[in-house]
N, C-alpha and C positions, 0 to 999 in steps of 0.2 A: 091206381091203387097206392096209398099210401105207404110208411113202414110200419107206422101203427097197424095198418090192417091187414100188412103182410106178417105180424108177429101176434095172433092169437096168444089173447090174455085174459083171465077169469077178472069178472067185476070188484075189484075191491071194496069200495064202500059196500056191499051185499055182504064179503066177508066179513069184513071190521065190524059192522052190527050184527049178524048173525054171533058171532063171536062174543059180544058186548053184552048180547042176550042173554045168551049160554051159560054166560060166569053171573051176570045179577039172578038171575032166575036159579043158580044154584046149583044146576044140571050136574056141576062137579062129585055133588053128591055124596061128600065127605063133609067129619065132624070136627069145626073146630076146638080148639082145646084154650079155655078163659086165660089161663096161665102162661099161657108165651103173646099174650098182646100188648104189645107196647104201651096203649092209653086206651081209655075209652070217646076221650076228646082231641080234640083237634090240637096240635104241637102247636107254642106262639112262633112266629120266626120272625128273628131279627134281622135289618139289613144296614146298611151304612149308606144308603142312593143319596141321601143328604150331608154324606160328611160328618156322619154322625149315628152315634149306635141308636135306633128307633124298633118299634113294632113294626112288621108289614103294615098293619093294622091301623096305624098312625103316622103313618108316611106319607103325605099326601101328594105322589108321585106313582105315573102309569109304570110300574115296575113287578118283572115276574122273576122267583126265586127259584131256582132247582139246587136243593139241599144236595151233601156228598151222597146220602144212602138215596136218593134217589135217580142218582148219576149209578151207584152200583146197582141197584136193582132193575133197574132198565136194560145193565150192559152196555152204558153208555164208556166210548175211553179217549174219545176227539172231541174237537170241537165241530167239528162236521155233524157228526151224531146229535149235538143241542135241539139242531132247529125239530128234531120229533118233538122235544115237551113245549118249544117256545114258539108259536104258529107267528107267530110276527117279526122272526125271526129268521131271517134268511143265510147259509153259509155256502158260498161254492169253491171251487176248485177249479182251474181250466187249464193251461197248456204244458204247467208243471207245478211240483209240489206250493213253489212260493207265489203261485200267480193267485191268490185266493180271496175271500173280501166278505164284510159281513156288511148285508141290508136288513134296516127296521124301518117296518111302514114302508116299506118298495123305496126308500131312497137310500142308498148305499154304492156298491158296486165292485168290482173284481179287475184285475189283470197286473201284466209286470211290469208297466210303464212307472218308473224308477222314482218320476217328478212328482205323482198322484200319491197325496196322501188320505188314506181314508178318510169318509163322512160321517163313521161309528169308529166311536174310542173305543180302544179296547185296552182294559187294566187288568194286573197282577199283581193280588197286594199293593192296590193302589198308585202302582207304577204304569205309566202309559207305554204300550206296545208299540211304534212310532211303522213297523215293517210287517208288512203280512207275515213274512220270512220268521219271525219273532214272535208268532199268533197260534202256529199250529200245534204244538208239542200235543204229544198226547197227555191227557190230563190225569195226572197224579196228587194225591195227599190233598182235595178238595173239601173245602167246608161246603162252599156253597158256589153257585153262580146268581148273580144278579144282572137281568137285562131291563135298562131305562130306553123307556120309547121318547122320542120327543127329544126336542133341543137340549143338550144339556150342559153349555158354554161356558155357566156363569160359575157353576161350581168344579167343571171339568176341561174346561179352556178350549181353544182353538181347535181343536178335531173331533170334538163331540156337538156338532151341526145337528145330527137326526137322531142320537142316541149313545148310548153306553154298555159295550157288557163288560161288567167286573166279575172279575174271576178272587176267590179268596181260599188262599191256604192254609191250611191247620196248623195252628200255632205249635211250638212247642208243648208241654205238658208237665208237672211236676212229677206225678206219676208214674215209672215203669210199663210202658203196654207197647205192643207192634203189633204188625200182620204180616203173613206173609201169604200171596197167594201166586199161583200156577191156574194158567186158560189154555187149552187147548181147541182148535178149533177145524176147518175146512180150509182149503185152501193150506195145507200143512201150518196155520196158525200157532204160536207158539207166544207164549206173553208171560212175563214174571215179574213181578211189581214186590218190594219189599218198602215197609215202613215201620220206624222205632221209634219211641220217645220217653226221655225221662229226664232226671234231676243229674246233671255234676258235681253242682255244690247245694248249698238249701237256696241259694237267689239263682239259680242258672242251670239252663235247661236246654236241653236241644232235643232235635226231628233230623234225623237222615230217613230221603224217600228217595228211591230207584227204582227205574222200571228198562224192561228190554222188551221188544214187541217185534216179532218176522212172522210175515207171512211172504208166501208163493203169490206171484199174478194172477191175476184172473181172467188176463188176455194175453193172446199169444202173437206175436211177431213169426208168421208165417214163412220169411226170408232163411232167418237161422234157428227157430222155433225157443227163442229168448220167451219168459214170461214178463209183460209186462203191468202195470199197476200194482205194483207187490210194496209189500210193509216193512221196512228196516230202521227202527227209530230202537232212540237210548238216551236217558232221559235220569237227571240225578238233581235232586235239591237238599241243599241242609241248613240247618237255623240253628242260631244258638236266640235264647231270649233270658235278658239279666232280670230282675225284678226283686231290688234289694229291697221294698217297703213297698207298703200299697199307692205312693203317689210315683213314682219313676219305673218303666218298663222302657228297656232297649232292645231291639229284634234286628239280628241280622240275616240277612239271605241269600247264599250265596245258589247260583244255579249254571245249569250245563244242559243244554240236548244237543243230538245230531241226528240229521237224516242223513239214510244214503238210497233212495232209491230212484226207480228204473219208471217214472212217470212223465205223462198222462200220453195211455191210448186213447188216438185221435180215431175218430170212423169217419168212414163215408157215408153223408146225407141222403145227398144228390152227387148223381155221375154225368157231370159235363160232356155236353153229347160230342164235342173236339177233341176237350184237351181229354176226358175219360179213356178212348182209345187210344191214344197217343201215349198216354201212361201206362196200360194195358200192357200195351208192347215193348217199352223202357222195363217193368221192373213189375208190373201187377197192382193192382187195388181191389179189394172186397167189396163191391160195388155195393151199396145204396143196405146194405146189412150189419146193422152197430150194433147189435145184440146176440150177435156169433162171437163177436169181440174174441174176432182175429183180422187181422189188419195186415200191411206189408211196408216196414219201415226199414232201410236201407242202413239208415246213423241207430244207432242206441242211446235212448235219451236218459240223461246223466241229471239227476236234483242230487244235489248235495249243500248240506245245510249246517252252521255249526253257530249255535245262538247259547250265550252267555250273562253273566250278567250277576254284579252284588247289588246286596241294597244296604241303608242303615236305616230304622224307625226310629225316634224317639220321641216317648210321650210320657208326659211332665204335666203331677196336678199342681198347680203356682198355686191352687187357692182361690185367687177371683176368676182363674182360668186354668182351663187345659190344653199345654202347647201339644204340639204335633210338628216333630219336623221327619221330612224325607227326604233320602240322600240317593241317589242311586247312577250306577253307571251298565252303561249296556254296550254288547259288539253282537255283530251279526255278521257273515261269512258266509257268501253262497255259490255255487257252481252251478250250470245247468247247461246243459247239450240239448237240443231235440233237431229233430227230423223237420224241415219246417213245411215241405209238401207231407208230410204223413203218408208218403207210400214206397211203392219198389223200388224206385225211380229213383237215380241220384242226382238229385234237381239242387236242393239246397239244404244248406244248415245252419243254425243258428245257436249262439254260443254266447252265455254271459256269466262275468267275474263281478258277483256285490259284494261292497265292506260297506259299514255303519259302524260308527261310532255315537253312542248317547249319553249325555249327559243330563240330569233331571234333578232340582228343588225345589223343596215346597215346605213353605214353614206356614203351619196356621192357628191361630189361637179362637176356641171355644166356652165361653163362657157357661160358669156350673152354678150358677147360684138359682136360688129358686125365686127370684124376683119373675117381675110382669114383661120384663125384655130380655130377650134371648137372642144371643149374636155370637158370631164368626166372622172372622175375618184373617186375611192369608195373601200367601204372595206364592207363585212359581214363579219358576225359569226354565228352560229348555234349549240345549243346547245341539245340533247334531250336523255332523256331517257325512256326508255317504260319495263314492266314487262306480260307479256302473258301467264301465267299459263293456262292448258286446265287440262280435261281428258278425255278418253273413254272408256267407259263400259259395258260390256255384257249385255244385257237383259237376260228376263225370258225363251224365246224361243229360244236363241245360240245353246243351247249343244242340243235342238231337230233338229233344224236347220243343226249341224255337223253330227250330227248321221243320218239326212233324207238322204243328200247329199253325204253321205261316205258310205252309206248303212249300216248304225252299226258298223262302222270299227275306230268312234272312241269313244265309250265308249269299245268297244275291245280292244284298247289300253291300258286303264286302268286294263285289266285284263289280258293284256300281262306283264306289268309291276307290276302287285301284288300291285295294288292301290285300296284302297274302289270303289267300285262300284259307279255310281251316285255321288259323292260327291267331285272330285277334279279338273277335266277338266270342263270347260266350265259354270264357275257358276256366278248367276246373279250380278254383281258387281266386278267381276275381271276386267283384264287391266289394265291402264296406267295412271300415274297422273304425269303429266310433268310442268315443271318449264322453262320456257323459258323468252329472255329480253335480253337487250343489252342498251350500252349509248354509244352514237356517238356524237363526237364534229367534227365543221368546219369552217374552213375561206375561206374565197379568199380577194385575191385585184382582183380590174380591172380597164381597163383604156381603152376610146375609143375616137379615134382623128378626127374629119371632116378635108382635106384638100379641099378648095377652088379654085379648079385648074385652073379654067373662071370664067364667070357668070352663065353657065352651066354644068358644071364636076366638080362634086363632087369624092374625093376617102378618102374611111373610114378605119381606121388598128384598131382593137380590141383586145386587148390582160386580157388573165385571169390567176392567179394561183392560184390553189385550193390548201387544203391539207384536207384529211379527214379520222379521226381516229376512229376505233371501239373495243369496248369489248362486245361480245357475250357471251351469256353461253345457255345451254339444258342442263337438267335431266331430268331423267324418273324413277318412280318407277312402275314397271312393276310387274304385279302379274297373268297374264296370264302363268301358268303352263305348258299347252302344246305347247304356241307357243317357249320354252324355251328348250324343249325336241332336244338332236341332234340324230336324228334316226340313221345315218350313225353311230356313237357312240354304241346304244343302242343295233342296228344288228350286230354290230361286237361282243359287249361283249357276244352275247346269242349264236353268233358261237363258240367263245371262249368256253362256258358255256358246247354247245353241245360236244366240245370234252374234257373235263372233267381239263378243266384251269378254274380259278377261276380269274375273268375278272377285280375284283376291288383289288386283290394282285399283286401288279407290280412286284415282284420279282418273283413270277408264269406266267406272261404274258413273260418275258422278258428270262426267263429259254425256254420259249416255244420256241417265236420268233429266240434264238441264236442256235437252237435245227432242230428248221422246218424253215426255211425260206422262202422255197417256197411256204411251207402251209401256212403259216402268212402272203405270199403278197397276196396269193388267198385269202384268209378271207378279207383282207382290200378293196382288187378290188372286191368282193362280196357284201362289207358293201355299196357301190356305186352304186349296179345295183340291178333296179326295180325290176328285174326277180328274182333276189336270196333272197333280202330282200325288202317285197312287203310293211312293213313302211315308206316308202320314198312316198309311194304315200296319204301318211297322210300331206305332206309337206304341201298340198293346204291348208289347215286348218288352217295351221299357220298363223293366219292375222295378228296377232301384234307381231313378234318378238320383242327382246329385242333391245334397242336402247343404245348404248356405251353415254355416257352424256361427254361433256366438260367446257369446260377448262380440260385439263385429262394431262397425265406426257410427250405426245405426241404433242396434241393438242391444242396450247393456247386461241383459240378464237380472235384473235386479228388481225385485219390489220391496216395500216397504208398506202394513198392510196395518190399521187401527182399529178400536172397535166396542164400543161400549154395551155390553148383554146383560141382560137385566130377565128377572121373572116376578112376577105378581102377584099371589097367591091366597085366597082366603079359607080356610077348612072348619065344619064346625062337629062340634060331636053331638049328633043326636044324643047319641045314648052311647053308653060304654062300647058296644058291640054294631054301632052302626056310624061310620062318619062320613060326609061327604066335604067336595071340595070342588074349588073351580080355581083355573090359573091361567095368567096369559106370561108365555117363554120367547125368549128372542138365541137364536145362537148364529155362530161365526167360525165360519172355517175359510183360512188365507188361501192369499194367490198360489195358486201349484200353475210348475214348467211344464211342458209335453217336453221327456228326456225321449221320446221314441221317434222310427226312424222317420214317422209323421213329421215331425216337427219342420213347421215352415211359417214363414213372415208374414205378421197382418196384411188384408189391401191397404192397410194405412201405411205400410213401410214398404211396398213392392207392389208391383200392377206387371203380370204376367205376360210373357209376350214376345216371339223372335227378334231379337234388334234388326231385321232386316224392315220388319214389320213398321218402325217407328212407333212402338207403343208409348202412352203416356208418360211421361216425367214421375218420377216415384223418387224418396230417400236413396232407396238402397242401390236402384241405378243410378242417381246422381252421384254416390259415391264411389261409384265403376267396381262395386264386387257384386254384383248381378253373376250370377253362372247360368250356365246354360239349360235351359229346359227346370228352373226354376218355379215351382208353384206355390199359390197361396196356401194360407192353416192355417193355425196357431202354433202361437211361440210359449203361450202359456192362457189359461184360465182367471180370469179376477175372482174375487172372493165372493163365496155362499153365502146367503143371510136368510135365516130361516128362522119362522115363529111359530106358536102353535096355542088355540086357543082349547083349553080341555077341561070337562065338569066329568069328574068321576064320582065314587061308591064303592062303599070299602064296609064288608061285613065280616065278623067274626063268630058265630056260635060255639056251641060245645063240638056242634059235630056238623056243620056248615060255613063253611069262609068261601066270599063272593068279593070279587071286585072286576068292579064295571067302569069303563073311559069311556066320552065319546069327543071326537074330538074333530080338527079340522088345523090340519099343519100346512104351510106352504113354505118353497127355499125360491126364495129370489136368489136369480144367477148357478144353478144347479150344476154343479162341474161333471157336465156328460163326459165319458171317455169309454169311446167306442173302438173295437177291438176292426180294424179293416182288412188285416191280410197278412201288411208287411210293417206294422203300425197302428197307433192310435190317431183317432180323430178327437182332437179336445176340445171345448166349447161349453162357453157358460148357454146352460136354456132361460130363456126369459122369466119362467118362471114356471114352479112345475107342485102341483098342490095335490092332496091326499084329505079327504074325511072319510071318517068312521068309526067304527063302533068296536071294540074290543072288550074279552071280558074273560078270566079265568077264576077260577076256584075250587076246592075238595070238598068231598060232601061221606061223611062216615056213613053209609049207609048200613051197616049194623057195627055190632063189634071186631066183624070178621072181614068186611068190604069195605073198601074205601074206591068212592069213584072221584080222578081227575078227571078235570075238561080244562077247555082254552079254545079261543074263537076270536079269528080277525077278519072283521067283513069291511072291505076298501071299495073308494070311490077313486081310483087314483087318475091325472087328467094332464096334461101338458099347458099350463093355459097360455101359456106365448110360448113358442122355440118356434122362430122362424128361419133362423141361420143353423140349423141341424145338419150334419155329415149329409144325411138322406132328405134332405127339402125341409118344404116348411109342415110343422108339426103340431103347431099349433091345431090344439081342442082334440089333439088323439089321446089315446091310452097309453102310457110308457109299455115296453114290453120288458117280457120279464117281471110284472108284476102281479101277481093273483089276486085278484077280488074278493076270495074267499080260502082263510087257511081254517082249519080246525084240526083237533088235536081231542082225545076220547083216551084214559087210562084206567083202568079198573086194577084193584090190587087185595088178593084175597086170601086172608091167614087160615090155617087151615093144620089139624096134622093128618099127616100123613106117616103112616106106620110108625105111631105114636112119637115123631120129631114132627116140635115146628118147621112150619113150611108158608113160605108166600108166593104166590101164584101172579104173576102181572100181566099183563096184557096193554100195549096201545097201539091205536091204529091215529093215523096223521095223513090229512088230505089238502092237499093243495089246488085252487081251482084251474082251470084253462087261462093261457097266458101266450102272446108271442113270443117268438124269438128276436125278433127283428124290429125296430122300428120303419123301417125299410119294407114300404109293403110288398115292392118288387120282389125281392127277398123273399119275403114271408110268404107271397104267392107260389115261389119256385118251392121251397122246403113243403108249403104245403097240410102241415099239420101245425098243432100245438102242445103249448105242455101242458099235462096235467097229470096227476099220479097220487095215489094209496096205498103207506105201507103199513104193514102191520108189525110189530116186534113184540115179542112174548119174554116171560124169562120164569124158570122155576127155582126158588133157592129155599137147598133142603139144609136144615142145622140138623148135623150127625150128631153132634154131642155140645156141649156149653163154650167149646175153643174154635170147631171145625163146622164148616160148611161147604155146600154144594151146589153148585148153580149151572143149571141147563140152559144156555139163553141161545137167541134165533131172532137177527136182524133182517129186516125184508121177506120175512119168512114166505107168503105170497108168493114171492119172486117178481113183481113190480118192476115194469120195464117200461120207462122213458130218458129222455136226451133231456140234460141240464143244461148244454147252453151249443150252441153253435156259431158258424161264424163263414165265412166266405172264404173259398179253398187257396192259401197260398198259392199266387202265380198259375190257376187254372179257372180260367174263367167260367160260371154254369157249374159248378161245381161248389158244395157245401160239405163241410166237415161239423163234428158235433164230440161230443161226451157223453157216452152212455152211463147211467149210474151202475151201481156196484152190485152185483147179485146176490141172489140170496147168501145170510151166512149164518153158521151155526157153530155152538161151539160148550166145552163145559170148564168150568173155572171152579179149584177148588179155592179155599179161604181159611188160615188157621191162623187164630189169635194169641196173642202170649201177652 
């Protein structure tokens, strides 16, 4: 029986349309009142996905918009929360705060490996997020979000491969207004958000926003009964903007957050039918139940985050143009503890210090005239450096640990080898204390031309060149004893031994070998097999072997990566209210290092192997820093090149707006990075492609109703990965990918004891998906993901300043595991992330 089937749960989708029913059919049963409705038509909204202020409507770009009042009337206050209105839009979270990552269209991805830089841009106020760490803040003083599907290189550079979410925040204002509001919620939730804006002089204006947000965990550490997954964020932005005449506006932005919380509860999947017991007895685990979400964690996991950062705008009408430049500097500051077994057990820990510094320019001029050719053109630079030092370290219960699950076969090691007893393998504070970092600089120019071909056909050419340079480095000071041990070594010299050669005199080994030859290849092919020398099956043990560090006499750490991204584009307008378009897009994202403890040397630079073995000639042996028990990986990822071919549909009525893509993207060399244990596995896939069909739009269904939708139906496919962590993968499914997302919001005005009142409702479904591309894996875990939530919100206006809102995320209480992974140093054993339970909560709202 599965855990699904061990955690009885009501049918979602049954809800979410019964519910869907409910509210159009009107069952609510209340009389709206004409006088508090916003419009009777459909709002225009604007976006900038072209670098340039447009209609949704005439943008002819797969992009979805979630305005600020529909960020507040949902309850929405992270970025976590997005992916409910944006189904193509993916956001996780996995082993703590900063480990997080945004996918569109199933190509993106998540984790802390220091080197990987995402596949979707993510901008603030136009500024590029360069650190997940730097992505999360909770979202304050929002105009709008805009999420671009597709390559988007040529206008957004080197890290927007699969797409873009911009984030924009509310300018200053001339006019005197703020809000201030208070959310109370479950979980002793407590949230206070202030914002103000107005004039200092008659050209300058500013915005002070702040917000404080704590909650309690929602899981509990069973050990010392800690709560963990709890909310501690703080969060302050303020702008002055000059704007002495209508042609010059200057915008500064100065901002600050910090995290300090106590995350991610890890659960048990699967209970390794060994090491399970054996951890049982060290210290407890809540065996195979992530929805009890209480767990038994030994260390106390420590995120702490402090992200910073100004900017300068300025935008300049010249007349035959309008410049745009942006200045900005950014730091980011992180700390993180966790448990790295996730249980009783003090097995190990793992511990990382990140700094970033950013540096960012961008100057681009737009032309305003009303001729038949329309252009842009612009330069960035991107400057940054980051330092990642980590380590990990045995606990107190390791070497009981190694000895439960080896049956005493590895302190018998120790006394095979004429080592003190108890005191050299597996002691509390051995491991690994690594030095990781890299600094990358980049530019591009771009340029992009509107041709006016009628009154209606438009055709656009885009072109970009990038160039983008990096210096990595990894060390490791490794003090793990046994994982350093080359048993194939050790079994050969005690055969040696046994026939009376003396194993550490080469000129006695080599009298031997020119003497017997036959016997000395059998010793060697002896030294190899389980059967003869039964050390080898101590291998498992070895969780941290040693890791080769670079820059080394081999390996310089270094790329240099080029790249010319272009897009295509022709769009015509039917009719005022109806336009379509077709485009062909190229994008480019550079070489990333594997900083994690993964990282090992191409077969091109090292061929694996005991030197007693006489393995192959390799670089890094010929240069004699070969170490012991050495294996292959990667040292780093070459670059992504991804295109996508797309014919969309874009409608606008008074009280219906549709827009339809369908499309067919593929990333030659897709930089997988897969999360194994104690490590990333990094690897470009040969090639890995996605068609489908997407389509969102509002539809006024009276004056009083407004229904949202959104729908992404995926063919997504691996079409070569033959050198995959887990085999060859070619013509599977990626996992983690859904086939089928959709997204159903209804929004109903209404009063209620004669104050306006709007009633929301949405329910977001995501289809069946692995976890694993690893079908071994996926066979042991056993299930898949799939899940339906629903979130409601009621927001009553008490009077013309104040309001009140009752809102209720997951309200259902929808229970599945976002991502999983293979149980630290327990073999048969999976660990996971349950999502967040239901939550509910009421925020008041007062305007001044």
């Amino acid at each position: 029986m599965t855990i699904l089937e061990e955690s009885p749960k009501l049918n979602m989708k049954l809800k979410g349309t019964a519910l869907a029913i409910l509210m159009a059919s009107g069952m609510l049963n209340h009389v709206y009142a004409q006088e508090m409705l916003d419009s009777t038509v459909l709002e225009e909204i604007v976006v900038t996905a072209s670098k340039r202020s447009q209609t949704l409507l005439n943008t002819p770009i797969a992009v979805s918009v979630v305005s600020g009042r529909d960020l507040e009337e949902a309850a929405i206050r992270d970025v976590f929360d997005l992916q409910s209105l944006v189904p193509s839009l993916e956001v996780q979270q996995s082993v703590s705060t900063i480990a997080s990552g945004f996918s569109i269209r199933g190509f993106g991805g998540i984790g802390s490996n220091a080197g990987i830089e995402p596949s979707v841009g993510v901008f603030v106020d136009g500024i590029y997020r360069s650190r997940s760490s730097a992505q999360i803040s909770d979202l304050i003083n929002i105009e709008r979000v805009e999420v671009l599907r597709g390559p988007q290189s040529t206008l957004f550079g080197k890290n927007a491969s699969v797409g873009v979410v911009s984030i924009h925040t509310k300018q200053p204002e001339f006019e005197r207004t703020g809000s201030v509001s208070l959310t109370v919620g479950n979980e002793n939730e407590k949230r206070i958000a202030l914002d103000v804006t107005g004039p200092l002089t008659d050209s300058v204006a500013y915005r002070l926003s702040t917000s404080a947000n704590k909650r309690d965990g929602y899981a509990t550490n069973l050990l010392n009964g800690e709560e963990l997954n709890d909310r501690n964020r703080f969060g302050l932005n303020g702008q002055l903007l000059y704007q002495p005449n209508d042609s010059l506006s200057i915008r500064v932005i100065a901002d600050y957050d910090e995290i300090d919380e106590a995350c991610c509860f890890t659960a048990n999947l699967v209970n390794g039918p060994i090491t399970g017991q054996v951890v049982s007895r060290l210290g407890g685990v809540v065996a195979e139940d992530p929805f009890s979400y209480k767990g038994f964690v030994n260390t106390s996991p420590i995120n702490e985050v402090e992200n910073a950062g100004i900017s300068l705008q300025i935008e300049k009408d010249l007349g035959f143009a309008d410049l745009t430049s942006i200045t900005s500097f950014r730091t980011v500051d992180s700390f993180t503890v966790s448990d790295s077994d996730a249980t009783g057990a003090d097995l190990a820990t793992f511990s990382n210090t990140g700094e970033s510094e950013t540096f960012i320019q961008e100057i681009r001029f737009t032309s305003n005239s009303d001729s038949n050719i329309g252009w842009m053109i612009g330069g960035s630079f991107f400057d940054e450096e980051i330092d990642f030092p980590g380590t990990f370290q045995f606990g107190t219960d390791f070497r009981r640990f190694a000895d439960g699950i080896s049956g005493g076969a590895y302190s018998g090691a120790e006394l095979a080898l004429g080592l003190p007893l108890g005191s050299t393998f597996g002691q509390a504070g051995q491991g690994a204390i690594e030095s990781t970092g890299q600094d990358n600089q980049s530019w591009s120019i771009f340029t992009s031309v509107d041709f006016l071909l009628s009154d209606a056909l438009t055709a656009t050419i885009g072109l970009s060149y990038i160039e983008d340079e990096k210096d990595a480095y990894f060390n490791q000071e490794n003090t793990d004893a046994f994982s350093s041990l080359d048993f194939v070594a050790v079994g050969f010299s005690s055969a040696l031994a046994g026939l009376g050669v003396n194993p550490i005199d080469p000129s006695s080994v080599s009298a031997f070998a020119a003497s017997n030859p036959e016997v000395y290849r059998a010793l060697q092919l002896g030294a190899q097999n389980p059967q003869t020398n039964p050390l080898l099956a101590l291998g498992a043990l070895q969780f941290l072997p040693p890791v080769l560090g670079f820059p080394n006499e081999i390996e310089n750490g270094n790329s240099f990566d080029d790249e010319l991204t272009y897009n295509l584009r022709i769009a015509y307008d039917i009719r005022d209210s109806l336009n379509v378009y077709a485009s062909f897009s190229t994008g480019f994202k550079a070489t990333s290092f594997n900083l994690s403890r993964n990282s090992r040397p191409s077969t091109e630079d090292f061929i694996p192997g005991s030197a007693v073995t006489n393995p192959p000639a390799s670089p890094i042996r010929s240069a004699g820093i070969a170490i012991p028990n050495l294996t292959n990986g990667t040292r780093f990822a070459g670059p992504e090149e991804s295109e996508v071919i797309e014919v969309g549909v874009k409608y606008k009525g008074d009280r219906l707006g549709v827009n339809l893509a369908l499309f067919e993207q593929t990333v030659e060399g897709f930089q997988s990075n897969v999360f194994t244990g104690l490590g990333f596995a990094l690897a470009n896939a040969g090639k890995q492609s996605t068609k489908g069909v997407e389509i969102d739009g509002r539809w006024l269904l009276s004056n009083a109703l407004t229904l949202s939708f959104s729908g992404s139906f995926y063919d997504p496919v691996f079409d070569e990965f033959a050198n995959a962590p887990s085999g060859n993968l070619t013509g599977q499914r990626p996992a983690g990918v859904s086939r089928t997302s959709t997204s159903i919001g209804l929004n109903y005005k209404i009063s209620l004891l004669g104050k306006p009142t709007s009633i929301r409702a949405d329910w977001q479904h995501s289809g069946k998906t692995n976890y694993f591309d690893d079908q071994a894996l996926q066979n042991l875990i056993g299930f898949q993901r799939e899940y339906d939530l629903v979130n409601a919100a009621i927001n009553i206006s008490l009077t013309d300043h104040t309001s009140l809102a009752i809102w209720g995320r997951n309200i259902f209480d929808e229970q599945y595991i976002t991502s999983a992974f293979s149980s630290i140093a327990q073999d048969g054993s999976i660990s996971g992330y349950a999502n967040q339970p239901s939550s509910f909560g009421l925020t008041f709202k007062h305007t001044f």
